[in-house]
N, C-alpha and C positions, 0 to 999 in steps of 0.2 A: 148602706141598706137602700138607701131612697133610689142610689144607680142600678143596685138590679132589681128593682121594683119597673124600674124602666125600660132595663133590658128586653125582662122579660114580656112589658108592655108591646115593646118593636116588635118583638116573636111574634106576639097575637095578631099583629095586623092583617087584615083583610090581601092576600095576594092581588094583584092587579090582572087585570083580562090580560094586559098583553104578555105579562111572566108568566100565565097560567097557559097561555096558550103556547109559548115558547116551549115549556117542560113537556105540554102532551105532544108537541112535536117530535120534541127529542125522545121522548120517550118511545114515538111510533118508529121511528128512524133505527134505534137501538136493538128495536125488539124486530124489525126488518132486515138486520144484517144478518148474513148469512153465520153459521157455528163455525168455527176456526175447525180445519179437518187434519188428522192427526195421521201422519205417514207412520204406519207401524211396520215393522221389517219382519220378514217372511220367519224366522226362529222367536221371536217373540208374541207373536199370534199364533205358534203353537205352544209357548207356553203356558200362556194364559187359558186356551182352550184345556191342556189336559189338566189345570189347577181350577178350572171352574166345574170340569165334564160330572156331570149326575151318574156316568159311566163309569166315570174311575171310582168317583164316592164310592159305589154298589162293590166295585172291587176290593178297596179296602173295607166295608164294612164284613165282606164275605170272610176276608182275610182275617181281621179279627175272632171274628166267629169261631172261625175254625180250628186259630190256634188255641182257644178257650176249650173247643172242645177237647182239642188232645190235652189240654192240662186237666181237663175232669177226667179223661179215660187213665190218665198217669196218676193222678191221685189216688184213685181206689188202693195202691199200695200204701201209701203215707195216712195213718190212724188220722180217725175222726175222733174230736175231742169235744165232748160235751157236758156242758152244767144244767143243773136242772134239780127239782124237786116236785115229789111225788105226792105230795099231805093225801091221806085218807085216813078213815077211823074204820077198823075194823071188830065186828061183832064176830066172837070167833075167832076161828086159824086166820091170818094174815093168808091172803093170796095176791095174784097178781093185778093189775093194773091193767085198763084197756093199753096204755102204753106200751105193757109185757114185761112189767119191773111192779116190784116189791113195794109196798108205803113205804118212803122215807122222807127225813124232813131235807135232806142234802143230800147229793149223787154228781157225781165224776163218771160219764162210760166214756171208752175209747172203742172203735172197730174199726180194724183191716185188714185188708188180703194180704197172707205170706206167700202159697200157693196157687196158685192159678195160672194154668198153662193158657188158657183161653184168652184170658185178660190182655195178655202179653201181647197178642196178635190185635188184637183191638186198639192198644195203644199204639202199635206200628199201622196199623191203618188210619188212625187218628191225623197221625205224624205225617204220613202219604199225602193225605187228604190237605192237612194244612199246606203243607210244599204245594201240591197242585193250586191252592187258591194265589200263591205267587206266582206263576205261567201263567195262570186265568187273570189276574191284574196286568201281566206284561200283555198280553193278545188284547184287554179291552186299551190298552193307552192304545199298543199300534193302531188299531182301528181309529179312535180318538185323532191320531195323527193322520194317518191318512183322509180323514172326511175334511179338517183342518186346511190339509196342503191343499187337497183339492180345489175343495172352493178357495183359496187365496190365491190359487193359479188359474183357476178360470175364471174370479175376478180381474187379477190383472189382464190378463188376456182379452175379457170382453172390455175392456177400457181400452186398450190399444188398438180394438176391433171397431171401438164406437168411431173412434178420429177417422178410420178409415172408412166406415160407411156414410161421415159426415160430408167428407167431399168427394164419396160418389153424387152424394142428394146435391151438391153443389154445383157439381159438374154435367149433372142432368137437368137441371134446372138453367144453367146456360145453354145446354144444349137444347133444350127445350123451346127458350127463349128467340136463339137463333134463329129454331122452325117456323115457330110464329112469325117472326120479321122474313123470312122467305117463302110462307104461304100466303101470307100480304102481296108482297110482290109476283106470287103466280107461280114461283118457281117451284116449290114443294108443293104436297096435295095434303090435304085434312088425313090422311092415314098415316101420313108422317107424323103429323103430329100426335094424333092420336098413340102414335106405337111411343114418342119422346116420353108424354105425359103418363106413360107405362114404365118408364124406366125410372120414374121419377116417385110412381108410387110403391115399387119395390123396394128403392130404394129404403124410402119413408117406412113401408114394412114391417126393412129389416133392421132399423135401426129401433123402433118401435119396438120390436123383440128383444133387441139386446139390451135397450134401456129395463124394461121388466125382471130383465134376468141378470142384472147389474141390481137391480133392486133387490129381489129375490137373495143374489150370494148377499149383499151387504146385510142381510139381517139377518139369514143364517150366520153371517162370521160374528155379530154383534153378538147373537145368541149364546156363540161360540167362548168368544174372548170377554166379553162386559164392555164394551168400546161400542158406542153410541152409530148406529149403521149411520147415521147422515157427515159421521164424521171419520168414516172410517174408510184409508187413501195406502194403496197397497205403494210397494217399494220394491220396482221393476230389479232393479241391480242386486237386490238380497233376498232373491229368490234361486237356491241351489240348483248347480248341474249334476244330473243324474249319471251317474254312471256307468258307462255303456256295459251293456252284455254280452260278452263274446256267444257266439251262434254256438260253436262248441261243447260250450258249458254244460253242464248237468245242473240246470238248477231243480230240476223234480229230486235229486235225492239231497240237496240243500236243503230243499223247503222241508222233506220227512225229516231230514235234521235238527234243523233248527224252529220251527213254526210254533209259537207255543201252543197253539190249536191240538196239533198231532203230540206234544207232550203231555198236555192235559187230560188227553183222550188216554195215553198210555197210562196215567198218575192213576186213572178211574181204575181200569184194568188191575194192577197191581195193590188197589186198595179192594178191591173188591176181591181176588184171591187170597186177602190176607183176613176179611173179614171171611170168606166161606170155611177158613181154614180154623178161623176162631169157633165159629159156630159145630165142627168136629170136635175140637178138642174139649167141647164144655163136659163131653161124657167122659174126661180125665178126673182122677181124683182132685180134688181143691181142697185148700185149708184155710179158714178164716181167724185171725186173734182176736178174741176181744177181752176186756177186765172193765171191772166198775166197783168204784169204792163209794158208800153208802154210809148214812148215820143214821140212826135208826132213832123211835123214840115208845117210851114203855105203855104210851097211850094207843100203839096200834096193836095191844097184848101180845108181842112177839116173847115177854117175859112168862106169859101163864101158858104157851104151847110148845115151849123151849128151854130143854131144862138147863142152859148157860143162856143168858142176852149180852150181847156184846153192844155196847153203841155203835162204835164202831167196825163195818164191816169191808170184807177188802174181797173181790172176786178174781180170777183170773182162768182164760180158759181157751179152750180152741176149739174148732169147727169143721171137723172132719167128712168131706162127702165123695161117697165112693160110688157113681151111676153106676147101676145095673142094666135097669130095663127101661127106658126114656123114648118110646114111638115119636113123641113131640117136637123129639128134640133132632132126633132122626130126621124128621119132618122139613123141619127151618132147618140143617144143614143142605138136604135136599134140592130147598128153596134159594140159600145162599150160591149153591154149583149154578145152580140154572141162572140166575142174575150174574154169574160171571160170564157165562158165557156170551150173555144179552151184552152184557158190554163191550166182552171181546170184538164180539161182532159187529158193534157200534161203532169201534174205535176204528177196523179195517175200513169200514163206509166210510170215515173222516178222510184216515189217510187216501185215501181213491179218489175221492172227490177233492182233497188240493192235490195228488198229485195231477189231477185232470186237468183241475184249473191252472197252474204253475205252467203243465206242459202248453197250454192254449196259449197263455200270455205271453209264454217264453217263443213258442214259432208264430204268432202276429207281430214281435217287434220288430220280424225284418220286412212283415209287409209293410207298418205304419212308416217304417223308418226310409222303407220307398215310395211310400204316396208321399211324403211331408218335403223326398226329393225330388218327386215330378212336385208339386208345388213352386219349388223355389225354382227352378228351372223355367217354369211355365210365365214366373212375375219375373224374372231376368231378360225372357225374351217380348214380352212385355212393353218392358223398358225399353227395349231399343226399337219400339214400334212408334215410341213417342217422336225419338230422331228423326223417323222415317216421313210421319205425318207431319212435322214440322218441313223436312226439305221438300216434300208434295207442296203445302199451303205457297211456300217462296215461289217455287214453279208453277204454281197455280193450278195445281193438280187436285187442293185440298181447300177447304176451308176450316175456319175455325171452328164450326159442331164435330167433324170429323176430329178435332185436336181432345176436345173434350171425350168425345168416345172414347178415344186413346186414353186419356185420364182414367174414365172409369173402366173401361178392364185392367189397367195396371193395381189401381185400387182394389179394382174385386178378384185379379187372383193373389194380392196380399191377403187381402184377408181369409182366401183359402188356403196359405199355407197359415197362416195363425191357427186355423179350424183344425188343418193335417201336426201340427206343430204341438197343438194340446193334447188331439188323441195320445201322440207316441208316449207325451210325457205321462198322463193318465195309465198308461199300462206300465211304464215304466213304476211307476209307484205302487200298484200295485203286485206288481213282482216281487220286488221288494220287503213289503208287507207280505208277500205269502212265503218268502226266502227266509224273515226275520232280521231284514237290516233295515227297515225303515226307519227305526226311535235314533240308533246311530246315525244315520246321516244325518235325518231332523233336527237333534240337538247337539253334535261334535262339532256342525260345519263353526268357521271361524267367522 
């Protein structure tokens, strides 16, 4: 006992300045180092995006919704079963109840539909309806994926864009340097330099820019995936190649094919035909069942207005309605044709406007697909302008600011084919997403 009396005596002691100063060191040191950044791979930052998206949530909530409703519109056939009791004391004949039932002290009713032509169509629009909130959940993931890949790709992109504008500012700033050191010497003029120190603040610019908008995707994809934007480091190599689109192809009657948008739009249509048809048939005869068994009791004088009292009572019976004359009803059928047609007409505006967009996307990918190759073209020959300014300088034709220029136009028309290189891919995905093969590629790649 006495040693950890003493133990815990050493614990108490007074830390020393210089341990205490040690620990807030380390402390600042720890809390200085940069967060470990986490390489996430291009099919994994979409999955996380469409298991976090508030998009998709909204689609499965619909989704449920809707099958709940076709199970209320289905049930109307399947009896309703209910308990219950009635207590009242009556002065006089026994009548009914605000309820619409009898004093009793126990009761069982059942009620459903046998016949009903009408119902029938309700419940197949129900059923319509449900199916369409599963194309309405496939169209919001696509979507989902597509805003995903995007910025994961024009993340990557502006990273591979930063390096390159980094030593253009590099390479302008020696070149810059240079002019200085031969406006010293007389040989350049103050406009020269002046135009260097222009190269150098564009450069600075545009890096300026791309940093912002390397900011900007990393916290949209944070938002995106739950992965903390300061730690979050795209994975060049598992990022999918798109599939090229032969020029030939028909992707405008692809996309009316498959797009769940234009399925959706048809799902409305055929629900809505099936509800206008519903809305006719109610001037059909219908039959309703219902039975309710009762226990009666002698305190509501059912014995002094009735010459047998039964305690026990048992009903059963049916509900026969034959429309005559129903203007009303006339009415809302009336109502239901012309909202068909609203949506008919709806549905044609859908399809027209993707196949517009579909046709747009599909004849720019041979233009994008040709700027992205005057690009590469353009930093190849580039390249060999470096060779050129190198065998000047030996000759003495050249010096080394000229070598640097040479640097940055090779630099800057890389990074113009990176710029032509994104476009194509950006339509290329969207194509896709209007054709309906985006979620496949997205999630199949290996």
């Amino acid at each position: 006992m006495r040693k950890l009396f003493a133990a815990i005596g050493d614990m108490m002691k007074p830390i020393s300045r210089h341990r205490l100063r040690a620990y807030a060191l380390l402390t600042i040191i720890l809390a200085a180092l940069p967060a470990s950044a986490e390489q996430v791979p291009f099919r994994r930052a979409i999955e996380l995006a469409l298991k976090r998206s508030g998009t998709v949530a909204i689609g499965f909530a619909d989704q449920s919704r809707s099958y709940q409703a076709y199970r209320e519109q289905r049930g109307a056939f399947v009896p309703n079963v209910s308990l219950g009791s009635d207590l009242g004391y009556s002065f006089g004949a026994p009548q009914q109840l605000l309820v619409g039932t009898a004093p009793s002290l126990f009761n069982i009713t059942t009620q459903s539909m046998v016949l009903n032509f009408a119902q029938h169509d309700v419940i197949r629009a129900a059923r319509v309806e449900w199916n369409s909130t599963n194309l309405a959940l496939e169209d919001k993931r696509n979507a989902v994926i597509l805003d995903a890949a995007i910025a994961y790709t024009e993340l990557d992109n502006l990273i591979s864009k930063l390096k390159v504008l980094r030593e253009i500012e590099t390479a302008a700033q020696k070149a810059q340097f240079i002019t200085q050191e031969r406006v010293r010497e007389g040989v350049d003029s103050q406009l020269d330099l002046s135009r260097g120190k222009l190269v150098v603040a564009r450069a600075q610019m545009r890096i300026a820019e791309a940093e912002g908008n390397v900011d900007v995707l990393r916290d949209r994809l944070s938002k995106l995936t739950g992965i903390a934007a300061a730690q979050f480091e795209t994975m060049t190599e598992t990022v999918p190649q798109v599939p090229e689109v032969p020029h030939d192809s028909d992707a405008v009657e692809k996309a009316l094919a498959n797009n769940p948008a234009v399925k959706v739009a048809e799902q409305r249509v055929h629900s809505a035909e099936l509800r206008a048809r519903a809305e006719h048939r109610r001037l059909l005869p219908s039959i309703d069942l219902a039975t309710q068994y009762s226990v009666l009791a002698r305190f509501e004088n059912y014995d002094e207005f009735y010459t047998t009292f039964k305690r026990n009572n048992y009903l059963f019976g049916a509900t026969m309605r034959f429309p005559i004359f129903n203007l009303a009803q006339r009415a809302r059928a009336q109502q239901a044709d012309a909202d068909t047609l609203r949506v008919s007409k709806e549905t044609e505006n859908v399809k027209d406007q993707i196949s517009a967009d579909t046709l747009r996307l599909q004849r720019s990918l041979r233009q994008l697909a040709a700027a992205r190759e005057v690009a590469r073209l353009e930093y190849e020959i580039s390249q060999a302008g470096i060779d050129e300014v190198q065998a000047k300088i030996e000759s003495g034709q050249a010096n080394s600011r000229d070598q640097q220029q040479a640097r940055i136009d090779v630099n800057d028309r890389y990074a113009a084919y990176l710029d032509r290189s994104l476009e194509l891919y950006k339509a290329q995905l969207q194509l896709m997403r209007s054709t309906g093969d985006i979620q496949q590629w997205a999630l199949e790649q290996n």
